[in-house]
C-alpha positions in Angstrom: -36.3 -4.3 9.9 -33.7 -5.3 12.3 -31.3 -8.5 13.2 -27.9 -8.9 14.6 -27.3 -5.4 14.9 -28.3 -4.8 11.3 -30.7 -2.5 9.9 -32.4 -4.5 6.6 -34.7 -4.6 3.8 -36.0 -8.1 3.3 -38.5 -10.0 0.8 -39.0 -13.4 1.4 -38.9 -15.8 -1.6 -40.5 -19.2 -2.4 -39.2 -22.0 0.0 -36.2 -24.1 -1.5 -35.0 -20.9 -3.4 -31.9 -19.1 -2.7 -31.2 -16.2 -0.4 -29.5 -13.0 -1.7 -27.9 -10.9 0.9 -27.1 -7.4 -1.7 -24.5 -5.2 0.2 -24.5 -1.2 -1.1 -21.1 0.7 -1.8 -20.4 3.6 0.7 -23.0 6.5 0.6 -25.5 3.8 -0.4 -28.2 2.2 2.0 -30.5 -0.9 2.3 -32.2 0.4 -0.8 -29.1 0.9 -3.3 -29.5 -3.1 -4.7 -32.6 -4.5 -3.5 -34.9 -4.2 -6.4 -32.0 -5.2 -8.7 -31.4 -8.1 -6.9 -35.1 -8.6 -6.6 -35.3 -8.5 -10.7 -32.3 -10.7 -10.8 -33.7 -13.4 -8.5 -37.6 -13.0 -8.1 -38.3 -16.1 -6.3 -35.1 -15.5 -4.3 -35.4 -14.1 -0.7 -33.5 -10.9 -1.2 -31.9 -9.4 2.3 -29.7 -6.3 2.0 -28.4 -4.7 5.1 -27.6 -1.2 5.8 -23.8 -0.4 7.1 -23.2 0.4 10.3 -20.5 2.6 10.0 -20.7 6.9 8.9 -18.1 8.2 7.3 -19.1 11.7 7.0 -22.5 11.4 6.7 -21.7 8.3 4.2 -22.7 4.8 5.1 -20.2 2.4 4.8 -19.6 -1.7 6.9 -16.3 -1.0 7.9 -14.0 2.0 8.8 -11.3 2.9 6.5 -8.3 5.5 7.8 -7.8 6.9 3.9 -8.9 6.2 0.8 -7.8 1.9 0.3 -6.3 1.9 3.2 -8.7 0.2 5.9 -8.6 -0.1 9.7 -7.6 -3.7 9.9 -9.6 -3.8 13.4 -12.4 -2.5 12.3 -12.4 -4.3 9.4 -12.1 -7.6 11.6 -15.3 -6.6 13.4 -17.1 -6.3 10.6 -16.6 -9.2 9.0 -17.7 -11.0 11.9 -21.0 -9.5 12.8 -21.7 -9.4 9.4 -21.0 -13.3 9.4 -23.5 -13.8 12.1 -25.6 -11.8 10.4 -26.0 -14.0 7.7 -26.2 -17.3 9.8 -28.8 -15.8 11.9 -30.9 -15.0 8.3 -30.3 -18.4 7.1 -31.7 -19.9 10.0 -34.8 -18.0 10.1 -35.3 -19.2 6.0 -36.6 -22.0 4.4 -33.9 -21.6 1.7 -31.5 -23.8 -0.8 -28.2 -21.9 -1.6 -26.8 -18.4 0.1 -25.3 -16.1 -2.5 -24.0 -12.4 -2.0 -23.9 -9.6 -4.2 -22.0 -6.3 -3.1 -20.2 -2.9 -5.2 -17.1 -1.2 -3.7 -17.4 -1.2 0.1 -20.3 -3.5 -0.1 -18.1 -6.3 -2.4 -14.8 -5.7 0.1 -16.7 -6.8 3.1 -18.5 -9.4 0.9 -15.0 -10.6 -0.3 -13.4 -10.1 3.5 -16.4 -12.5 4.5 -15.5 -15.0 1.8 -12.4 -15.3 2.9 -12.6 -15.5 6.6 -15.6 -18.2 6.4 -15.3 -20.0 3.5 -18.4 -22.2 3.0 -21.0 -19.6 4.4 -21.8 -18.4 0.6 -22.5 -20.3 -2.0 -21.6 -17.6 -4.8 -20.5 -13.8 -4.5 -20.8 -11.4 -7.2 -18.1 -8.5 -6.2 -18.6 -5.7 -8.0 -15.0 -3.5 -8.1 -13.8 -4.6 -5.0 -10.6 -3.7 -3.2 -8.4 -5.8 -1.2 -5.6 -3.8 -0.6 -3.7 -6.2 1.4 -2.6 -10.4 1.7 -5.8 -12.6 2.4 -4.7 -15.5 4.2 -4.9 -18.7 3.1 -8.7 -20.1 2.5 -10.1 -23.5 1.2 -13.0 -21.5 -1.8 -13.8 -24.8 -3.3 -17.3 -25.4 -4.8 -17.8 -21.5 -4.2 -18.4 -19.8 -7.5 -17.7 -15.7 -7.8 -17.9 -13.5 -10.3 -15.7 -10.2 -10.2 -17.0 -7.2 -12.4 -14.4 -4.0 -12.9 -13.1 -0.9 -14.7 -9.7 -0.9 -16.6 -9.5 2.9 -15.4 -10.7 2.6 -12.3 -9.6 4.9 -10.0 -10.7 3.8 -6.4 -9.6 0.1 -7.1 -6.8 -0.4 -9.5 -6.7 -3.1 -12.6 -3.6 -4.7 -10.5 -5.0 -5.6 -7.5 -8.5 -6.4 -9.2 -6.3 -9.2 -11.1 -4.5 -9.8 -7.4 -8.0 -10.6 -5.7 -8.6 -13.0 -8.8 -5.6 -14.7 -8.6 -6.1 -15.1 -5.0 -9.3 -16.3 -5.0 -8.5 -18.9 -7.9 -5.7 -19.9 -6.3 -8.1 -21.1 -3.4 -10.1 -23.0 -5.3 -12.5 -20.9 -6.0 -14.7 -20.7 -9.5 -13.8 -17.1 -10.9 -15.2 -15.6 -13.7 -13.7 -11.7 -14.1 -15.6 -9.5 -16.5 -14.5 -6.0 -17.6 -15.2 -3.1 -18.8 -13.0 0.1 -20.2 -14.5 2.8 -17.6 -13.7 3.4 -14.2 -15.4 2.9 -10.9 -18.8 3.1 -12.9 -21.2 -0.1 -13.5 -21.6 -0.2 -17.1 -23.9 -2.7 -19.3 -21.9 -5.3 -20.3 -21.4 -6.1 -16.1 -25.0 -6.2 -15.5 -25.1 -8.5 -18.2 -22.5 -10.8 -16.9 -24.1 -10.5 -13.5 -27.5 -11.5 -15.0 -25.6 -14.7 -16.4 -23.8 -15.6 -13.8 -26.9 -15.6 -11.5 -29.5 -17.3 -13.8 -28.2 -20.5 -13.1 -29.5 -19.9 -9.4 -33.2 -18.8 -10.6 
């Protein structure tokens, strides 16, 4: 399907359920999360976008210029189509609650939308995400987000994993940070925590 500029696979849910908008890491697509956010939330409308953006062949939702180091513009861009993306799918469902679940690129333009309309998801599950720079100030309260990550995580380091927690606590937000002692991997004890932290939404 297509909306806003996105390419999507969608599944509607039950009416008064949540949607869950799943966001793939870069050389992922559409298909990466959607039956695992389908199992996590069956009665959930489950919408997962593809990224519009190629990095050799690799699909990412926003242009980076080397590895953490993003193209600020492009960035901004992103963020707000993929905004309106999400407002234009909440208006076309019958639904209670907008939640987001993204890994690597997927959670940093997840986490880039949290922060630049606060109040347009309910919860975010950011799976190793990287902000490598200074959010601005947000108002996160009543928004509840759960960060998953690798101590030896290569791509995005412990540091600024705890940086993005911080800064997200520090803005009211409800933050829950599970880890585990690999690297840029999703290991067991994550999916676990992600299972938790969604049930309250079934």
């Amino acid at each position: 399907m297509t909306g806003k500029d996105y390419t999507f696979k969608g599944k509607t849910g039950l009416p008064a359920r949540p949607i869950l908008f799943t966001f793939h890491g870069t050389g992922g697509d559409e298909n990466q999360f959607f039956d695992f956010g389908a199992r996590l939330l069956p009665e959930a409308s489950v919408i997962s976008p593809r990224g519009d953006v190629s990095e050799n062949g690799a699909l990412r939702f926003f242009k980076r210029r080397a590895e953490g180091h993003y193209d600020m513009a492009d960035l901004a861009r992103a963020t707000e189509k993929m905004a309106a993306f999400v407002q234009a799918q909440k208006a076309l469902n019958d639904s209670v609650g907008i939640i987001g679940l993204g890994y690597s690129n997927g959670a940093n333009i997840l986490a880039n939308v949290l922060i630049e309309h606060p109040g347009l998801f309910d919860a975010a599950v950011l799976m190793h995400p990287l902000i490598p720079f200074v959010p601005k100030p947000a108002d996160l309260t009543g928004t509840d987000v759960l960060i998953t990550a690798g101590r030896r995580d290569p791509i995005c380091p412990p540091d600024l994993t705890e940086g993005l927690s911080d800064y997200l606590t520090g803005s009211k937000a409800m933050v829950t940070l599970e880890w585990h002692e690999g690297g840029h991997d999703i290991r067991q004890n994550e999916i676990a925590a992600i299972q938790g932290f969604l049930a309250r939404f079934a």
